[in-house]
C-alpha positions in Angstrom: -37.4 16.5 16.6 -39.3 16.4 19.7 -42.8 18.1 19.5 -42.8 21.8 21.5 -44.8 22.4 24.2 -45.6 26.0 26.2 -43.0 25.7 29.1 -40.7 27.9 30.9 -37.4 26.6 29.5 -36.0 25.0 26.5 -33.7 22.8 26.5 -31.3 21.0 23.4 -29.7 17.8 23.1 -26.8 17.2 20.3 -26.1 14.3 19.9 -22.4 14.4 18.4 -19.6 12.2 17.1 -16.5 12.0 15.1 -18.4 12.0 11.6 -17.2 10.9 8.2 -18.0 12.1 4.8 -20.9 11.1 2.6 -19.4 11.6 -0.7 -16.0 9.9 -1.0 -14.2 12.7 -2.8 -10.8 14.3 -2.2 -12.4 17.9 -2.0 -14.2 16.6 1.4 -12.0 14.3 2.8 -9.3 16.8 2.6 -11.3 19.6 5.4 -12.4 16.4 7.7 -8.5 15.3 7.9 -7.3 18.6 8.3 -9.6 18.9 11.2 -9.1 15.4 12.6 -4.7 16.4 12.7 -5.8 19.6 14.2 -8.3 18.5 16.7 -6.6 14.6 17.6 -3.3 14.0 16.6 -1.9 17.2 18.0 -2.5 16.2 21.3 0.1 13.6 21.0 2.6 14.6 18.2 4.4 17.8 17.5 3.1 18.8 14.2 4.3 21.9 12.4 1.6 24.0 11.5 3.0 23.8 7.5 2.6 19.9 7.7 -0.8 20.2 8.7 -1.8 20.5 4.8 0.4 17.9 3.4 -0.5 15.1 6.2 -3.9 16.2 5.5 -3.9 15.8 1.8 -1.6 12.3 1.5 -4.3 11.3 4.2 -7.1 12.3 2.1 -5.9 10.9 -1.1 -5.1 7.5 0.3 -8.4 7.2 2.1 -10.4 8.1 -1.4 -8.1 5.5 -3.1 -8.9 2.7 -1.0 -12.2 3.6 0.1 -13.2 4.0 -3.9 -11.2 0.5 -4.9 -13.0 -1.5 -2.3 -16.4 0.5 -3.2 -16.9 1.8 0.5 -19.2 4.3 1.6 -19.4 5.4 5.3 -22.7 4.3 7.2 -21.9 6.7 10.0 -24.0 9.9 8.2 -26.6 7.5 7.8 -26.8 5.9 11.5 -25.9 9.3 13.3 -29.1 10.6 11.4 -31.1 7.4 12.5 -29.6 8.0 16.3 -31.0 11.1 16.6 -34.3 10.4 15.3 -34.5 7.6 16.8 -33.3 9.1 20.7 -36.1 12.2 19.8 -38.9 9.8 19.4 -37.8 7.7 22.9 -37.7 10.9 24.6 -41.2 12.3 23.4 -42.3 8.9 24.1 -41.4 8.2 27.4 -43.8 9.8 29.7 -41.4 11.6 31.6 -43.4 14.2 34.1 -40.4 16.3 32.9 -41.7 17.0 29.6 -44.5 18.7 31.0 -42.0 21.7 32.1 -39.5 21.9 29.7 -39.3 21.7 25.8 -36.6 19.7 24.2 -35.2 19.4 21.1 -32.5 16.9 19.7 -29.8 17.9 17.3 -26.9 16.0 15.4 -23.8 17.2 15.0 -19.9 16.3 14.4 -16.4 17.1 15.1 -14.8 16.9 11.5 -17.8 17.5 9.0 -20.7 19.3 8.6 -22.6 20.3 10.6 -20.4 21.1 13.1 -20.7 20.6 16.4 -18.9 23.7 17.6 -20.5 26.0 14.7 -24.0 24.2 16.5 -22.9 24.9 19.8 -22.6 28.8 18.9 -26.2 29.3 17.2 -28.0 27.4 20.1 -26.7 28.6 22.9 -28.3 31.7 22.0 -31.8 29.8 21.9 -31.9 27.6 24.8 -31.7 27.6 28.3 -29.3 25.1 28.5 -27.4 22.2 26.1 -27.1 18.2 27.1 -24.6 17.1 25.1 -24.6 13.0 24.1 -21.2 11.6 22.9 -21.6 8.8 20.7 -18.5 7.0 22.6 -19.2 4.6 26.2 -15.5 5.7 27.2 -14.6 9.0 27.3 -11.3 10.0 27.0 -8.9 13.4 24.9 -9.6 12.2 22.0 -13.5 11.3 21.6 -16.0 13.5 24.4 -13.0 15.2 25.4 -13.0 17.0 22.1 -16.6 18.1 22.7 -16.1 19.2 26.2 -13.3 21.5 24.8 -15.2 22.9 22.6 -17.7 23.8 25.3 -15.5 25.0 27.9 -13.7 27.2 24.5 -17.6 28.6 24.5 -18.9 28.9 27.7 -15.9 29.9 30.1 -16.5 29.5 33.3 -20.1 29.2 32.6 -20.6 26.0 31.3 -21.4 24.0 34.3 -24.4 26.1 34.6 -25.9 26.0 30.9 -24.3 22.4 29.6 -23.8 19.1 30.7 -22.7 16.1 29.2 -23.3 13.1 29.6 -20.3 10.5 30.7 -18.8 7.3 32.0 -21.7 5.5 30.4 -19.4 2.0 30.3 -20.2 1.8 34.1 -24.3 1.6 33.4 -25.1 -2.0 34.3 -28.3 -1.6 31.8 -26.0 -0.8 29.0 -24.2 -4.2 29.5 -27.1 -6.1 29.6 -28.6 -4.2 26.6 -24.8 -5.3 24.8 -25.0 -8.7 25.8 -28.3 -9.6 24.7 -27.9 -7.7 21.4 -24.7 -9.6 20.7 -26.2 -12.9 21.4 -29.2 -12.0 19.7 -27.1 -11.4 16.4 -25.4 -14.5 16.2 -25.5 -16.7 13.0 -27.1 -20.2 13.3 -23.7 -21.2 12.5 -22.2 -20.1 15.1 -24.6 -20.5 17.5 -25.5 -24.4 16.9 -21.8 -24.9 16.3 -20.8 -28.3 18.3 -17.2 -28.7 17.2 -14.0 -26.6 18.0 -13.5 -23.4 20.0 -15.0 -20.0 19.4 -13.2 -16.9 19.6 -15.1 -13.1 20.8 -12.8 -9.9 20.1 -14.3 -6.9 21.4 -13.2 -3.7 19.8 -12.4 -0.6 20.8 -10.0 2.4 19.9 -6.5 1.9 21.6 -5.3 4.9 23.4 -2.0 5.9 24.7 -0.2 4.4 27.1 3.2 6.3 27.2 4.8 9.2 25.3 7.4 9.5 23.1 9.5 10.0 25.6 8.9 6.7 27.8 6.3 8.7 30.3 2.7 8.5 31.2 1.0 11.0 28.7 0.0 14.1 30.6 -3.4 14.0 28.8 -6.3 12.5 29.9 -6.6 8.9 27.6 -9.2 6.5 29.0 -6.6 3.9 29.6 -8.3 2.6 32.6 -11.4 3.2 31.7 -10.8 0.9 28.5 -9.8 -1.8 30.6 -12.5 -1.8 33.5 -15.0 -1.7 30.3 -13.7 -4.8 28.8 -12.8 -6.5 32.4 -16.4 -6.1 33.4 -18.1 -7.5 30.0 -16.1 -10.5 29.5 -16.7 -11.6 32.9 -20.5 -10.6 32.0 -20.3 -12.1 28.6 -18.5 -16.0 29.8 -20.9 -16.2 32.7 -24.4 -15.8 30.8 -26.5 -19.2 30.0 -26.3 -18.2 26.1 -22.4 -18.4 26.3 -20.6 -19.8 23.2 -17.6 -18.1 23.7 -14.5 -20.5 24.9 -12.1 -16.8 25.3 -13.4 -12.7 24.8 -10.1 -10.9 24.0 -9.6 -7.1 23.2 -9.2 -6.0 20.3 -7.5 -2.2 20.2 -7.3 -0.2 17.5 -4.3 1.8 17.6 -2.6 4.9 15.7 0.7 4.9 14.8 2.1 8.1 16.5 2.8 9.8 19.5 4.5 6.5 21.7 3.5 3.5 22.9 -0.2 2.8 22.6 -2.3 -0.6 24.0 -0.8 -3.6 23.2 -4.2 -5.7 23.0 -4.5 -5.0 19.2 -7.1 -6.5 17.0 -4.0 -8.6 15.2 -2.4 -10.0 18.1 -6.5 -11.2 19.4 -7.0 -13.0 15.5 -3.3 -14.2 15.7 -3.3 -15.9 18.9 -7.0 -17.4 18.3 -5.6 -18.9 14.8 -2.3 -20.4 16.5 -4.8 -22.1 19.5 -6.7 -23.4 17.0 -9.6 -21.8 17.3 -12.2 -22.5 14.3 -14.8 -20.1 14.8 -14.3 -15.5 15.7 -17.0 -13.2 16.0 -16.0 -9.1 16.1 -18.1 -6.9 17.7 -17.5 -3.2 18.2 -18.6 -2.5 22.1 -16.7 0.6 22.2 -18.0 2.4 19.6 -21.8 3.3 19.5 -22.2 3.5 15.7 -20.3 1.8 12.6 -17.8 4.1 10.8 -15.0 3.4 9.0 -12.4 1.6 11.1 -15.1 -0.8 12.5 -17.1 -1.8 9.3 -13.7 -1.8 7.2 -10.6 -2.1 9.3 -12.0 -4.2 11.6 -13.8 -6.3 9.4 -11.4 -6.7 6.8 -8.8 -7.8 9.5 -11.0 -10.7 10.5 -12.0 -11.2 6.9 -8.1 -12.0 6.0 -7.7 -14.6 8.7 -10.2 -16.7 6.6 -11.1 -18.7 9.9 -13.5 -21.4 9.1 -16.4 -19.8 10.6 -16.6 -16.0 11.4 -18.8 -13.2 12.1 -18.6 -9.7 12.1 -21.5 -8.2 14.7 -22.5 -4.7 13.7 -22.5 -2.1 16.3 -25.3 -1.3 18.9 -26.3 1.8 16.4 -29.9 2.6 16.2 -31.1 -0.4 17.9 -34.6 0.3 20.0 -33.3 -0.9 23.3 -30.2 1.0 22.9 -32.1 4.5 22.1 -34.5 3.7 24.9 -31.6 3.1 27.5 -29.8 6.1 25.7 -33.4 8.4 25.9 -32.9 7.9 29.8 -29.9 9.1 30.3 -30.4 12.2 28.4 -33.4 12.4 30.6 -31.8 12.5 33.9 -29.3 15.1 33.0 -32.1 17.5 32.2 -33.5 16.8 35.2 -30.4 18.2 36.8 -29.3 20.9 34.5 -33.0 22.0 35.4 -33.1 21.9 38.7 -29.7 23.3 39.0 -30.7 26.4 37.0 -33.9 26.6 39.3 -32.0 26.3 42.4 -29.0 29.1 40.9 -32.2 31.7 40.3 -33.8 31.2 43.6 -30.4 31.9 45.4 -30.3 35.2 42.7 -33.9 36.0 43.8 -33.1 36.0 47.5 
């Protein structure tokens, strides 16, 4: 939490993600699924209303049998936590000029489990002046922001560009590519780094979207598809031409769902599977489209490289609570309060006069 200060307006962040249970138990898997078919997987297959429970429950119950064989907790509580701490302390520390007139304080919150965001969204929007709202995703698309900014249109009406803004199309910020770069090859092993013999692989993953319906057709929703491939065009032409380059190939790696049509075809599989068949001897995974670990990066992800058994590999955690990262993050949210302030100035002079 940011310290208060007398000042004419106050001002919330909420810093919000997908979120995944803490306790791996049926009972609260079971709400988070039911939640995730409701708010995600509706968008792009018909479900009936009386499969919402079943899907929810076989889904639950498989996740707490794996998840409880392979002795797997989430980190995501953990990191979101560690996030917003973290972004709080960057913003009381920055000597922003701003902070002199506003008071801000920084929230966490999730789509599928407590707290929730929208539940959030309702008790503070009777408390502040305005809301900036910080996805946890670089690429925005239906299924990630665009689930918050529903939630905030749902709330506000036609009023929400006034009190809330959120913050966006942060894959185009050229600091958060050089923040990614050097915290990749900062996190290389020794082995990898000092390797002199064969070729070394680098699969950058992200969540797959959509690419055409059921039906053979674009998808009339909004999915990120080329946002997702400007993102990865743009950092493995920044990744292959930095001095510290190990790489000999960066490939996508998308992770896809099953339903709803044709999704991307740059899958994490067919990245290991055509490094293996080249011959590579050496893969590291890192997570660029996803701003903290959860459970499809630190166990899908990973275990997919794990089974390859190449004879070197890494697995690169995500940017998560890394100083740099909150610091860069800590602007941003910085320069959209500026706006939403002086918007809301500007909107009461014009009432005034």
């Amino acid at each position: 939490m940011v310290d208060r200060i007398v000042s004419s307006k106050k001002y919330a962040v909420i810093v919000t993600t997908y979120g995944e249970v803490e306790k791996v138990t049926v009972r609260d898997l079971w709400p988070s699924s039911r939640r995730i078919l409701n708010a995600v997987t509706r968008q792009i297959a018909k479900i009936p209303t009386a499969l919402i429970y079943f899907i929810a429950d076989y889904r639950s119950t498989k996740h707490y049998i794996e998840w409880k064989l392979s002795h797997y907790h989430s980190s995501l509580p953990s990191i979101n936590r560690s996030q917003k701490k973290r972004l709080a302390g960057c913003i009381a520390a920055s000597g922003s000029p701003l902070l002199s007139k506003i008071d801000v304080e920084v929230y966490d919150a999730c789509y599928f489990v407590p707290p929730y965001f929208d539940d959030l969204l309702q008790q503070l929007r009777h408390n502040y002046d305005g809301i900036v709202v910080v996805p946890m995703f670089p690429v925005e698309s239906a299924f990630s922001c665009g689930i918050a900014c529903q939630m905030v249109i749902d709330l506000y009406g036609d009023k929400a560009f006034n009190h809330v803004k959120v913050l966006s199309k942060l894959w185009k910020e050229d600091n958060l590519h050089r923040i990614y770069i050097d915290y990749l090859f900062g996190q290389l092993s020794p082995s990898l780094r000092h390797r002199k013999e064969g070729k070394i692989g680098l699969v950058l993953v992200i969540h797959g979207t959509l690419v055409k319906d059921r039906d053979g057709n674009p998808p009339t929703l909004f999915t990120g598809l080329e946002e997702t491939m400007a993102f990865f065009d743009v950092m493995k032409r920044k990744i292959m031409a930095d001095p510290r380059n190990i790489f000999s190939d960066v490939r996508q790696g998308c992770m896809n769902h099953s339903r709803g049509g044709e999704w991307t075809a740059d899958t994490i599989e067919n990245a290991l599977t055509g490094f293996k068949s080249e011959g590579y001897q050496g893969v590291v995974m890192f997570p660029y489209g996803f701003f903290a670990d959860n459970s499809e990066t630190e166990y899908d992800a990973c275990k997919k490289l794990q089974k390859e058994s190449f004879p070197v590999f890494q697995y690169i955690r995500c940017i998560n609570d890394s100083p740099p990262f909150a610091r860069w993050l800590a602007g941003q949210v910085l320069n959209k309060l500026q706006v939403l302030n002086n918007q809301q100035i500007a909107w009461e002079s014009l009432e005034h006069n």
